[in-house]
N, CA, C and O atoms as a MOPAC input file, in Angstrom:
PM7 MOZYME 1SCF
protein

 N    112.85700 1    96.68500 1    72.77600 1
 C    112.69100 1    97.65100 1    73.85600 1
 C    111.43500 1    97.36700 1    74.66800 1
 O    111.53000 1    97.56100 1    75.88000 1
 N    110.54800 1    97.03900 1    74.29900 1
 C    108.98400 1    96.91600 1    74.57200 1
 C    109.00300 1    95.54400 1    75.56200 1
 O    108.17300 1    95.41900 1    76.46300 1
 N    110.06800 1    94.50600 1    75.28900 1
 C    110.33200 1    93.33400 1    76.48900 1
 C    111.12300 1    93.72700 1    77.74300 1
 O    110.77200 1    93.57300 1    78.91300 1
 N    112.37400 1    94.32000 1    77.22500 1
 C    112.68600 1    94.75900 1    78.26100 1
 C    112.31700 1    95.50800 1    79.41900 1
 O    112.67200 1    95.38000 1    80.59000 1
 N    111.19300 1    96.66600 1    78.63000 1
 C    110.48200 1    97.79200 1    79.81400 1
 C    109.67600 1    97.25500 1    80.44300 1
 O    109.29700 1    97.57500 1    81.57000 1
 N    109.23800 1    96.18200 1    79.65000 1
 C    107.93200 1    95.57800 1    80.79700 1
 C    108.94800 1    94.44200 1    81.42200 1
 O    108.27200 1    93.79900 1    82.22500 1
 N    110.04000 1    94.02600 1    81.39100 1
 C    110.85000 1    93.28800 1    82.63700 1
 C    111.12200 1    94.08500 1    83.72900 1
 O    110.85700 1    93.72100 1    84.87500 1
 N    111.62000 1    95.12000 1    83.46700 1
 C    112.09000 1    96.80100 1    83.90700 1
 C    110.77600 1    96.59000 1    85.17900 1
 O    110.86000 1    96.15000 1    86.32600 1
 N    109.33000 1    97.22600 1    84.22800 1
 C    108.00300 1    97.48900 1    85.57400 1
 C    107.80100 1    96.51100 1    85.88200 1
 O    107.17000 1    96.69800 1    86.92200 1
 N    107.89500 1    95.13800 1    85.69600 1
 C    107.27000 1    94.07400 1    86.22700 1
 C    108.34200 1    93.65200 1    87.65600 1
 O    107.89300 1    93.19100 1    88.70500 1
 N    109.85100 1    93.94100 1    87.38800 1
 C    110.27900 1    94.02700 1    88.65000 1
 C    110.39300 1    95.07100 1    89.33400 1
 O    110.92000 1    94.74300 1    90.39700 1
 N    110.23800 1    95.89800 1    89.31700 1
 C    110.13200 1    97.41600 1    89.70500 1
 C    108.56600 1    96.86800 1    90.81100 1
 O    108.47200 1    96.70100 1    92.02700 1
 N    107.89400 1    96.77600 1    90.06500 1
 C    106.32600 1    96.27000 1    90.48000 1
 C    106.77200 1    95.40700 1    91.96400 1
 O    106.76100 1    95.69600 1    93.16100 1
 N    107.19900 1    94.07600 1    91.06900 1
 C    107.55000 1    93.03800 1    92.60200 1
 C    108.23400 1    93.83800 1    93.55800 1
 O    107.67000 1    93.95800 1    94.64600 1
 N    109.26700 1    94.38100 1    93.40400 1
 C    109.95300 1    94.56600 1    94.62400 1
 C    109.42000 1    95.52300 1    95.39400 1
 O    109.59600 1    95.60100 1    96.61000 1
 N    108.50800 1    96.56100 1    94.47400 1
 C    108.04300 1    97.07200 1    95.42400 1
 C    106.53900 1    96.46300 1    96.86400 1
 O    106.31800 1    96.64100 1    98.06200 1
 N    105.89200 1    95.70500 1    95.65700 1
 C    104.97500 1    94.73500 1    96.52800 1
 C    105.90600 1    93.59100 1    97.75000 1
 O    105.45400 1    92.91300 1    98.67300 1
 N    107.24600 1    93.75500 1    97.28400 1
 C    107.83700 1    92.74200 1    98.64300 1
 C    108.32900 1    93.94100 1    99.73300 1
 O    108.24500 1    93.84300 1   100.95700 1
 N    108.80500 1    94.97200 1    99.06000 1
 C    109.36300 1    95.80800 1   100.28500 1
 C    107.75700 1    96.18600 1   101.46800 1
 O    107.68400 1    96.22400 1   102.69600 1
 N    106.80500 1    96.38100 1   100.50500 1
 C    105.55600 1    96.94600 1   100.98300 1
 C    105.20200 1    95.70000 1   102.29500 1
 O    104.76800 1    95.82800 1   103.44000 1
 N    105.50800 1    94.82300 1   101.70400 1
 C    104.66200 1    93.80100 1   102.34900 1
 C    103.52900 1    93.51100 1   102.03700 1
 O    102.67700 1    93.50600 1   102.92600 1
 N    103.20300 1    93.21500 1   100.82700 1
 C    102.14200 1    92.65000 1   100.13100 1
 C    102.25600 1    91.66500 1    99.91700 1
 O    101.19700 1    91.04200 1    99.84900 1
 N    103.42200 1    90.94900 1    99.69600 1
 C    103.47500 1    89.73300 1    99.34000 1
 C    102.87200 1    88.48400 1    99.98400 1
 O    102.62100 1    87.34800 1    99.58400 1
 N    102.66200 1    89.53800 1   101.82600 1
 C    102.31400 1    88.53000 1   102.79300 1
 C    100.88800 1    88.44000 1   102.62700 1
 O    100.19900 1    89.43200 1   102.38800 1
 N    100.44000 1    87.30400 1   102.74500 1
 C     98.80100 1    87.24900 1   102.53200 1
 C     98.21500 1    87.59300 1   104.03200 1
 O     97.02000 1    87.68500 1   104.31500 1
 N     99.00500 1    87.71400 1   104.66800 1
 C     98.14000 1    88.17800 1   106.19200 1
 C     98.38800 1    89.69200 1   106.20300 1
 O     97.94000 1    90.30800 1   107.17000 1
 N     98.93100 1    90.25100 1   105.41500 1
 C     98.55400 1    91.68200 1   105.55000 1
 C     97.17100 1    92.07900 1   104.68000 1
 O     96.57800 1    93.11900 1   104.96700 1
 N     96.83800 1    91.47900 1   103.94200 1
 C     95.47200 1    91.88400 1   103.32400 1
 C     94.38900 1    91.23300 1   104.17300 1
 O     93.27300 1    91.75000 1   104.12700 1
 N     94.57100 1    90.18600 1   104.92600 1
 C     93.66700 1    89.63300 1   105.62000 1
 C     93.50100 1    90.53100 1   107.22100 1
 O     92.47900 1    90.76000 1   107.86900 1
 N     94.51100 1    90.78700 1   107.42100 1
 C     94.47100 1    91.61800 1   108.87900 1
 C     93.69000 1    93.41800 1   108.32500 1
 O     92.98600 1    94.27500 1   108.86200 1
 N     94.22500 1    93.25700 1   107.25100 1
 C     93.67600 1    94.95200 1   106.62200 1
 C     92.15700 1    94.74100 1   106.57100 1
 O     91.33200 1    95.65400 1   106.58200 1
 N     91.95600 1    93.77300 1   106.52800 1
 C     90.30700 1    92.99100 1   106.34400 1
 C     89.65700 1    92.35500 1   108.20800 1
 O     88.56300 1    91.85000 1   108.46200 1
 N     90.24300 1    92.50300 1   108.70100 1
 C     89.98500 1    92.31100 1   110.18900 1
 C     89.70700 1    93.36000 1   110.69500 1
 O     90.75300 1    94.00300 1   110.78400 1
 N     88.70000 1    94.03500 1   111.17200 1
 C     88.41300 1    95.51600 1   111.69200 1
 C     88.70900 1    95.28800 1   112.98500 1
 O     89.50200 1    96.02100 1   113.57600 1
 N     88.17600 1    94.35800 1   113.51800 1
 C     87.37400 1    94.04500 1   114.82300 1
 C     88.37400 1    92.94900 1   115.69200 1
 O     87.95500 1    92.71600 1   116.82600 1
 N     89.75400 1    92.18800 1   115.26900 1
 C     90.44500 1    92.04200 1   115.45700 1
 C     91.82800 1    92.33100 1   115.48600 1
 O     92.07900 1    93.04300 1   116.45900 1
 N     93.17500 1    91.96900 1   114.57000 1
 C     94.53000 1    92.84900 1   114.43600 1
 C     94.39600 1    93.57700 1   113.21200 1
 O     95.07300 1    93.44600 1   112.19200 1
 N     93.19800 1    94.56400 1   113.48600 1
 C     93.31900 1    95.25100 1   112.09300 1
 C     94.90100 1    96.37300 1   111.51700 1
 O     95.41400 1    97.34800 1   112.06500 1
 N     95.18000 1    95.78500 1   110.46900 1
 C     96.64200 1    96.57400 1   109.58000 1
 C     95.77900 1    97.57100 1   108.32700 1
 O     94.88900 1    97.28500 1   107.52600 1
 N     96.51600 1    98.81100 1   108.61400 1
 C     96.33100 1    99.78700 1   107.63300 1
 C     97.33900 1    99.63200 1   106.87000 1
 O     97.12200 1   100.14500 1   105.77200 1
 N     98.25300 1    99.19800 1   106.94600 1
 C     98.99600 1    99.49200 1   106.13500 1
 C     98.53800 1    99.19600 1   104.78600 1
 O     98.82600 1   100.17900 1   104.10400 1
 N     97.90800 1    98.22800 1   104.00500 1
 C     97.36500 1    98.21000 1   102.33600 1
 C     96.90500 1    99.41500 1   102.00300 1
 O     97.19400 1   100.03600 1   100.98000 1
 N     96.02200 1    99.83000 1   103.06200 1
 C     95.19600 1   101.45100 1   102.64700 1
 C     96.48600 1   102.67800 1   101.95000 1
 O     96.34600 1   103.40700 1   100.96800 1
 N     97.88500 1   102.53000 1   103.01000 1
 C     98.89100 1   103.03000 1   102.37900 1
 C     99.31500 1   102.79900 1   101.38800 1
 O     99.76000 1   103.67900 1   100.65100 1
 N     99.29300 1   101.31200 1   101.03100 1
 C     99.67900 1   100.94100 1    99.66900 1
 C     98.85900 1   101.35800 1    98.33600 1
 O     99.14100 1   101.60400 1    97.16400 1
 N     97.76700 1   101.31000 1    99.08900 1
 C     96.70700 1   101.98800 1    97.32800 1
 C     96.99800 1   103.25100 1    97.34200 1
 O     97.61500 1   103.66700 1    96.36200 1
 N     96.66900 1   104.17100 1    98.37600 1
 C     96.58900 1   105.52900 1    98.22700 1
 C     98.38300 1   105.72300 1    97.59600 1
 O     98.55200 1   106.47700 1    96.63800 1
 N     98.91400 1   105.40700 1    97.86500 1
 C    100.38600 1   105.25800 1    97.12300 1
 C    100.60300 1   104.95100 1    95.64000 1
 O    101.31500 1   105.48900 1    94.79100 1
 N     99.81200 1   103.97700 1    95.60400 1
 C     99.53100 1   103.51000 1    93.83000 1
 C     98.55100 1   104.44800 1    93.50400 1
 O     99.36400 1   105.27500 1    93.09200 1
 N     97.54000 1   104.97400 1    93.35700 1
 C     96.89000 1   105.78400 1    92.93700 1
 C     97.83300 1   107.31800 1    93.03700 1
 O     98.21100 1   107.87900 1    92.00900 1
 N     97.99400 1   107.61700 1    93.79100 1
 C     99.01900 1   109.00900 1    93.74800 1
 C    100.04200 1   108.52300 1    92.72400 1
 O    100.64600 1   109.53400 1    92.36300 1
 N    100.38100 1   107.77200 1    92.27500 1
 C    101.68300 1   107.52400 1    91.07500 1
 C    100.48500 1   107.44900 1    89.72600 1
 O     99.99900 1   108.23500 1    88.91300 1
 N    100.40000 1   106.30200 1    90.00200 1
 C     99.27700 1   105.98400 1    88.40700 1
 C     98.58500 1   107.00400 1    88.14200 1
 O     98.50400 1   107.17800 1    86.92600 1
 N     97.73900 1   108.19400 1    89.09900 1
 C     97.13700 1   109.57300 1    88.59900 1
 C     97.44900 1   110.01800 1    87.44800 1
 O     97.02900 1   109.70600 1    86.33300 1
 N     98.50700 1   111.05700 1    87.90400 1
 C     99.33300 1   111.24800 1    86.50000 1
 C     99.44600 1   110.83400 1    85.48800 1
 O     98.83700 1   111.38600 1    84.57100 1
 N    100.08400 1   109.95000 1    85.28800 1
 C    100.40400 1   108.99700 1    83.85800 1
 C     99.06700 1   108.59200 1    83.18100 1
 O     99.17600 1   108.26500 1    81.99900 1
 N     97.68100 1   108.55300 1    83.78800 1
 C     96.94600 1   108.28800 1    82.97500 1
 C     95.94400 1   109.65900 1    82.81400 1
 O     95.30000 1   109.82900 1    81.77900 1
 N     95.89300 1   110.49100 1    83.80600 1
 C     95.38800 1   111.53800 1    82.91300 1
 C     95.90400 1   112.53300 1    81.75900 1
 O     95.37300 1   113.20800 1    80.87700 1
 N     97.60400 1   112.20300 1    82.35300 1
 C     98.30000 1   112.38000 1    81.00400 1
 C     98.03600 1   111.84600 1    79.71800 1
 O     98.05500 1   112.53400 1    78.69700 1
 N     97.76600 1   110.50400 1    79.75000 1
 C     97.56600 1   109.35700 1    78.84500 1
 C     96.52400 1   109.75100 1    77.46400 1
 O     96.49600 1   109.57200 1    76.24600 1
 N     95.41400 1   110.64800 1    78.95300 1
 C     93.76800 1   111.11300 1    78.84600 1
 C     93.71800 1   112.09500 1    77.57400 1
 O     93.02500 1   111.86000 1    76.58300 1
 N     94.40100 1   113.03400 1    77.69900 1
 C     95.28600 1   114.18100 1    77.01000 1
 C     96.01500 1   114.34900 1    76.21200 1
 O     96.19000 1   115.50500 1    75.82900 1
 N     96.71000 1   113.32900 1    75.65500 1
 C     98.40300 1   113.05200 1    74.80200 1
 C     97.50100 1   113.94700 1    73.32500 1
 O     96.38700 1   113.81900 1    72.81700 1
 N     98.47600 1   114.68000 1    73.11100 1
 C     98.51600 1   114.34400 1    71.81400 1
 C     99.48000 1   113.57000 1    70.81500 1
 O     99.15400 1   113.41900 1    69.63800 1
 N    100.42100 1   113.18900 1    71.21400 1
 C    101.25500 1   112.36500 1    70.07000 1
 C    101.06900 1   110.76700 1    71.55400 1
 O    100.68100 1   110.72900 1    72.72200 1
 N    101.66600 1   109.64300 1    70.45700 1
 C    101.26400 1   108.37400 1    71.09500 1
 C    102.54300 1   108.06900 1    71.99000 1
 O    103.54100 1   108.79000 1    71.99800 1
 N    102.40900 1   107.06500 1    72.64200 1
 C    103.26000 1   106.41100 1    73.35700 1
 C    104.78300 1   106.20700 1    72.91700 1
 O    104.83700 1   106.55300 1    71.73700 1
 N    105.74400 1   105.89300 1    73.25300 1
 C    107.21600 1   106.14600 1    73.14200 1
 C    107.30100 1   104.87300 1    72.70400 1
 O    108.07500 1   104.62600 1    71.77800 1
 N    106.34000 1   103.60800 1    73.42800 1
 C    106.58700 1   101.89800 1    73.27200 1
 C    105.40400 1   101.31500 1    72.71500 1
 O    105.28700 1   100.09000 1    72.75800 1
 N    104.33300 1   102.16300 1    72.09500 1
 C    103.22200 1   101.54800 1    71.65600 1
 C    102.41400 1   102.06000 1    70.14400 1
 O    103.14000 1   102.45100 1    69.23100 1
 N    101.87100 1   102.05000 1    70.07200 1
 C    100.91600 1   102.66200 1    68.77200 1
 C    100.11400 1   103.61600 1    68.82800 1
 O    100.07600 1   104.59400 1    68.08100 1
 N     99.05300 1   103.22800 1    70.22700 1
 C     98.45200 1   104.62900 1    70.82300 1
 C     97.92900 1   103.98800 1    72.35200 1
 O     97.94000 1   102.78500 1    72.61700 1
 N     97.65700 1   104.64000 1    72.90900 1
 C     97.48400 1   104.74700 1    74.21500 1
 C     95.91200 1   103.69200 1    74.85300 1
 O     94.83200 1   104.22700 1    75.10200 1
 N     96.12400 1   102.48900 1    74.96900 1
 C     94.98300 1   101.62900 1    75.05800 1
 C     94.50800 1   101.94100 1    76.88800 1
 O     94.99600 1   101.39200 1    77.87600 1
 N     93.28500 1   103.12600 1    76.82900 1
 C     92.54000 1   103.22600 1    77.95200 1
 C     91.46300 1   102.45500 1    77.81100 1
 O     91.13900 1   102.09500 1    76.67900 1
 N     90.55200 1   101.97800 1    79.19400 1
 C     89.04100 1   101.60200 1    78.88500 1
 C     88.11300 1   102.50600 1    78.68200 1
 O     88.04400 1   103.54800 1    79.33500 1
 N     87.12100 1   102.09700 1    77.52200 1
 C     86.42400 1   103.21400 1    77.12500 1
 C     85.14800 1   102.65700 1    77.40900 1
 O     84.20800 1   103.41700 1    77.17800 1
 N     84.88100 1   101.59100 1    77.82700 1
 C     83.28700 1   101.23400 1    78.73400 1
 C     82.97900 1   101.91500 1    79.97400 1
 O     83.98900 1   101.98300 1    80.67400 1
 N     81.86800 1   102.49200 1    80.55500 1
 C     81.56900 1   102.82200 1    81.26600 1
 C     80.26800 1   101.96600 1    81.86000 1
 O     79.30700 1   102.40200 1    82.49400 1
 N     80.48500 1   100.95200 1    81.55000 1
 C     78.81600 1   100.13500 1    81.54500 1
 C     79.27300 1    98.89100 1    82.65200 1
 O     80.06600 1    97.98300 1    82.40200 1
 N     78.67300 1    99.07500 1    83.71100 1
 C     78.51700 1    98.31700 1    84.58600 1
 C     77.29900 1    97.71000 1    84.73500 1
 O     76.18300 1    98.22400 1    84.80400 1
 N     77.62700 1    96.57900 1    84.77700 1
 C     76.91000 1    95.23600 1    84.18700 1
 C     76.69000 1    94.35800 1    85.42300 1
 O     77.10100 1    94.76500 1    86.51000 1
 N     75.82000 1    92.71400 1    85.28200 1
 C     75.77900 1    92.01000 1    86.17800 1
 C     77.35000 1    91.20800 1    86.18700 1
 O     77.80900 1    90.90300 1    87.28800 1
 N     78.11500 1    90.89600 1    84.97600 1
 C     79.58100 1    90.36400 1    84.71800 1
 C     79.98300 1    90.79700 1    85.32000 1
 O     80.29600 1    90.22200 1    86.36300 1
 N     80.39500 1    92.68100 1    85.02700 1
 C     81.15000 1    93.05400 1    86.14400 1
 C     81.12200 1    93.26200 1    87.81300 1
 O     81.97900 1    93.44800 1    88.67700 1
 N     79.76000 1    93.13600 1    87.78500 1
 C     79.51000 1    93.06100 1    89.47200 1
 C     80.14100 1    91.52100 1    90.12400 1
 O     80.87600 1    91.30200 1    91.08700 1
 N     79.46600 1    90.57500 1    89.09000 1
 C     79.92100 1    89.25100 1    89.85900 1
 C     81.38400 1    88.91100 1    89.98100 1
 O     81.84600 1    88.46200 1    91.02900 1
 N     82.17700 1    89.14700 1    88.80500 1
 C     83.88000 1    89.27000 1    88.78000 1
 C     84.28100 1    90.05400 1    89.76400 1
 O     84.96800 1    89.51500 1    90.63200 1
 N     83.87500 1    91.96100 1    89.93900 1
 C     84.23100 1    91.84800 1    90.98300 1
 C     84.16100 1    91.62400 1    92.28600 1
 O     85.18300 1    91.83100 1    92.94000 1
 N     83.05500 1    91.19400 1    92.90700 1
 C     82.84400 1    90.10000 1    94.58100 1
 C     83.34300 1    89.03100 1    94.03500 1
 O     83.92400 1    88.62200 1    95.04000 1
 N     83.64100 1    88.04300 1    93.02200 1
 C     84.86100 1    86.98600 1    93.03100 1
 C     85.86500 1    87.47400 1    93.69500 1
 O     86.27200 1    87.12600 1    94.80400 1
 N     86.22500 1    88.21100 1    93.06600 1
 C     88.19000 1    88.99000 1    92.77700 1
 C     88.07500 1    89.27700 1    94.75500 1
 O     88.66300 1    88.83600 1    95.74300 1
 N     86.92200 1    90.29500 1    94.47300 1
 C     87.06700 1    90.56800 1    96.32400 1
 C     87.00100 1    89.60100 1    97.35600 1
 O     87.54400 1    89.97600 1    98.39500 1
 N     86.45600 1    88.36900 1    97.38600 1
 C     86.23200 1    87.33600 1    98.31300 1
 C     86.95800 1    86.15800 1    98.03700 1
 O     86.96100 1    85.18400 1    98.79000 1
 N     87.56600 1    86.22800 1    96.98400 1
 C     88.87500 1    85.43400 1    96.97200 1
 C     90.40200 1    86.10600 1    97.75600 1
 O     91.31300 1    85.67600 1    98.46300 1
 N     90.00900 1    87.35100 1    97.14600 1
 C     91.21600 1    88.36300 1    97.90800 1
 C     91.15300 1    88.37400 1    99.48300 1
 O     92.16300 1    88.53000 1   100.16900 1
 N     90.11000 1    88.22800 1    99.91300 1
 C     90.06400 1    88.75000 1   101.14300 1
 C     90.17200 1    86.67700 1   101.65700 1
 O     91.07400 1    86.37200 1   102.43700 1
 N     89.55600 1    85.94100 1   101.31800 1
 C     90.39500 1    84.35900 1   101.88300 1
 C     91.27500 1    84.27600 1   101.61400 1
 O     91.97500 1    84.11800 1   102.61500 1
 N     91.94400 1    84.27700 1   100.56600 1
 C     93.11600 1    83.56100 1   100.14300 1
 C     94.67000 1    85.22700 1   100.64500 1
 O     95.88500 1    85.07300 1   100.76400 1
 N     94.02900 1    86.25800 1   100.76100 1
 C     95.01800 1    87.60600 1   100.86500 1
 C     96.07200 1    87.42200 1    99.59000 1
 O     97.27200 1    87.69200 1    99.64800 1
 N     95.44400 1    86.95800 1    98.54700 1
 C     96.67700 1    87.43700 1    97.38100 1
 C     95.40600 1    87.66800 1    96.14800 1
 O     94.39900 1    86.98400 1    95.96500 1
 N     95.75200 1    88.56300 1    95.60900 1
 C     95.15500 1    89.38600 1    94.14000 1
 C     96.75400 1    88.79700 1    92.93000 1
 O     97.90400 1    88.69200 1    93.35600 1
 N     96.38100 1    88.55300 1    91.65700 1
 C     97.32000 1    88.52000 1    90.94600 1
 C     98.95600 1    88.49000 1    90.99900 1
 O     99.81100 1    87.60700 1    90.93900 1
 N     98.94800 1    89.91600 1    91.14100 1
 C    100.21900 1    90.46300 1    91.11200 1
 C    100.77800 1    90.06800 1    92.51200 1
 O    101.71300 1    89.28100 1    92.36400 1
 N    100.55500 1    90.31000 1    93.65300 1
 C    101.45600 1    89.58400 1    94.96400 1
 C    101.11800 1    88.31500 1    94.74300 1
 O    101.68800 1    87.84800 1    95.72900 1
 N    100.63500 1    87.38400 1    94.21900 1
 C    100.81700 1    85.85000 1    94.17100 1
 C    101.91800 1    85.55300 1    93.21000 1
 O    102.53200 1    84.50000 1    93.38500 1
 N    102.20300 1    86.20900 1    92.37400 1
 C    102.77200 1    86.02600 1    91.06700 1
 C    104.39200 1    86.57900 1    91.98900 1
 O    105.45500 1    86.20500 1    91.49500 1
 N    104.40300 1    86.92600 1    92.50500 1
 C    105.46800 1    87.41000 1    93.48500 1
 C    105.96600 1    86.66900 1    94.30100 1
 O    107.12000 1    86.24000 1    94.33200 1
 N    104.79900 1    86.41900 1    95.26100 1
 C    105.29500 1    85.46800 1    96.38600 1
 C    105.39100 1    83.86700 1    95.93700 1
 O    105.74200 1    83.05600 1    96.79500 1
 N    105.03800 1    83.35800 1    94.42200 1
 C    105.22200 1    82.63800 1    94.26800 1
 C    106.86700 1    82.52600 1    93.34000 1
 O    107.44600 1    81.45500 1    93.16000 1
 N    107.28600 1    83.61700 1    92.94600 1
 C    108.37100 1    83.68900 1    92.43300 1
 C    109.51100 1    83.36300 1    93.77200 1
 O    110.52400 1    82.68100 1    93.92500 1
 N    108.95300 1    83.97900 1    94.32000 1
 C    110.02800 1    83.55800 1    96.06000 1
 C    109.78400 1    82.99900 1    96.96800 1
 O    109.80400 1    83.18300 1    98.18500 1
 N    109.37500 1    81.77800 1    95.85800 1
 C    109.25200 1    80.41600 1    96.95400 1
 C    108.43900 1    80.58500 1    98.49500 1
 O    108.72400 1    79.92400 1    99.49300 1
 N    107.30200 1    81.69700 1    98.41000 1
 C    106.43600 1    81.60400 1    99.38600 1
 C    105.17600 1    80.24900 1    99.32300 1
 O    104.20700 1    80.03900 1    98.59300 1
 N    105.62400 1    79.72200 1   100.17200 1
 C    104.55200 1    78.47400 1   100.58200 1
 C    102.72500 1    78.46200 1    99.62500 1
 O    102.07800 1    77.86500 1    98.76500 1
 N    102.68000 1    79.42500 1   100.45000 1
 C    101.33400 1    79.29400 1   100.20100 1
 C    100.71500 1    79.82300 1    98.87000 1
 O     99.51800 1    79.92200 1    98.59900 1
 N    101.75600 1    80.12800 1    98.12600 1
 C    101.52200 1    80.63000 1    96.54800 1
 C    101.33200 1    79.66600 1    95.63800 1
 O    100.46400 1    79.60100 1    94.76700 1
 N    102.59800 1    78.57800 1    96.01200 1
 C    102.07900 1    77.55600 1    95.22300 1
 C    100.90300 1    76.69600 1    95.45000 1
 O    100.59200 1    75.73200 1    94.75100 1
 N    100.37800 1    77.06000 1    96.32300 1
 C     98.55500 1    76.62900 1    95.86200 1
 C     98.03800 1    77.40300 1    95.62400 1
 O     96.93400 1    77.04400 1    95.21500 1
 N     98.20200 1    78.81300 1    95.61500 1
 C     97.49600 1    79.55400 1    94.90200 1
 C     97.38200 1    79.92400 1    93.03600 1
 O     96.42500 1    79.96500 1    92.26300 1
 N     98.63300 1    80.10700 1    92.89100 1
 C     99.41800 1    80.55400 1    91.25800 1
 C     98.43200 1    79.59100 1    90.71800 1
 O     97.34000 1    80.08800 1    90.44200 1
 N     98.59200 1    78.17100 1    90.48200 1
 C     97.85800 1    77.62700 1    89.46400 1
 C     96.18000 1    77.38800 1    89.50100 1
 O     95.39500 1    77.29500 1    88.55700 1
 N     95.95900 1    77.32900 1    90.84700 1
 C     94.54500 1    77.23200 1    90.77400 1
 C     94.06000 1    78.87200 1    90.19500 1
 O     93.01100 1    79.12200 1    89.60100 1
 N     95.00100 1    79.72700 1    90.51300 1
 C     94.46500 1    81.16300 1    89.88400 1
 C     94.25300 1    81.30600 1    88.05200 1
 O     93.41400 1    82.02600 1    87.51100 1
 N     95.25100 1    80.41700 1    87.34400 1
 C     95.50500 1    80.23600 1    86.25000 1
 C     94.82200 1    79.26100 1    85.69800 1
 O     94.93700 1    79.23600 1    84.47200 1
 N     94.06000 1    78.33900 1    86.21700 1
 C     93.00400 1    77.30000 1    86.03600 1
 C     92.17300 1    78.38300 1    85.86200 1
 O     91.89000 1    78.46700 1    84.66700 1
 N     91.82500 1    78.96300 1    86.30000 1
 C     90.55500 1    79.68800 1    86.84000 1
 C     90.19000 1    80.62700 1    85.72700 1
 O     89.07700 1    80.62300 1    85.20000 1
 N     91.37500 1    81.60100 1    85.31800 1
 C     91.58900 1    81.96300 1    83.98200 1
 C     91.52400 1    82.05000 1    83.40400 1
 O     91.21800 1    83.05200 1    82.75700 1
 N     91.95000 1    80.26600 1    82.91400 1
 C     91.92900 1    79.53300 1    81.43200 1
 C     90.19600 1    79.37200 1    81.46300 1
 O     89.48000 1    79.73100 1    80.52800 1
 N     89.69200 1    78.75600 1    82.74600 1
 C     88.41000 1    78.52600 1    82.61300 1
 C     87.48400 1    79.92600 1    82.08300 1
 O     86.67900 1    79.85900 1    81.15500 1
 N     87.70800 1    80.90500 1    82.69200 1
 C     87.12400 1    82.07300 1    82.34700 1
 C     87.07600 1    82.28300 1    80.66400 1
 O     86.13100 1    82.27600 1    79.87600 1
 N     88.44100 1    82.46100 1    80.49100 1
 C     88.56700 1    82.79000 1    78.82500 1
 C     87.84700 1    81.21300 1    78.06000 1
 O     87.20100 1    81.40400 1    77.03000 1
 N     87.93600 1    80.14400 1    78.42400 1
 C     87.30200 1    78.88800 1    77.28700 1
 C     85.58300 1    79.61900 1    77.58800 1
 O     84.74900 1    79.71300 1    76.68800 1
 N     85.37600 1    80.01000 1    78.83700 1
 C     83.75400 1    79.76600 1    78.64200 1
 C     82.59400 1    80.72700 1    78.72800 1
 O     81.37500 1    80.64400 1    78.57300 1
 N     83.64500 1    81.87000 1    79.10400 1
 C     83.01900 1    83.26200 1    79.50400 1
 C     83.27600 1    84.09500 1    77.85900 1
 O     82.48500 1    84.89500 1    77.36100 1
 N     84.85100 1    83.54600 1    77.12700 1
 C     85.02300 1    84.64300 1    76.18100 1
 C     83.79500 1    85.10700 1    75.03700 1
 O     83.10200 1    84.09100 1    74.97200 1
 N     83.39700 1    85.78200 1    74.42800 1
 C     82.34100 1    86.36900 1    73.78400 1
 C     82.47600 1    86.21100 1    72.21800 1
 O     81.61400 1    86.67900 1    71.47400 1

């Protein structure tokens, strides 16, 4: 059950990042253009994901009995912002904002034969592997 549901959200996920138009890397880059063809539309897309995900995790916050597909409910329980996490995230952000793909729409647009994914997907997964051989603790 636990493969299937995550096939279930993981396309549930894509299609909704293709209907959205995320998949296109010039919509995160134009959402990132103020001063030229600036697109709101991503701003719709988070405030959209956050209005869904709300719920389910302050539910999560709260449970008393565990998950339906898991053991118990794995939230983050660090609150410690660090120099790691500052520098990971201006990576994550200034890669996002050149390249206009984060994870999940590359992993997408490279599933559908979008051009410019396949230079992205593996150098993202290099990058990764490099992280976990030299960063892991």
């Amino acid at each position: 059950m636990g493969a299937l549901g995550a096939l279930v959200a993981g396309l549930l996920f894509g299609v909704g990042l293709m209907l959205s138009g995320m998949g296109q890397p010039t919509k995160v880059q134009n959402f990132l253009d103020f001063f030229g063809q600036w697109d709101p539309s991503l701003a719709f897309v988070m405030v959209g994901a956050i209005a869904v995900a709300w719920w389910p995790f302050h539910t999560a916050k709260h449970a008393v009995s565990p998950p339906v597909a898991a053991v118990a409910f794995e939230l983050p329980t660090s609150t410690k912002i660090d120099a790691r996490l500052l520098i990971g995230a201006a990576l994550f952000g200034v890669g996002w904002g050149l390249a206009g793909y984060c994870p999940g729409p590359a992993l997408v647009s490279w599933s559908a034969l979008i051009g410019t994914a396949w230079w992205f997907v593996p150098a993202m997964l290099v990058g990764m592997w490099l992280s976990d051989r030299f960063l892991a603790k």
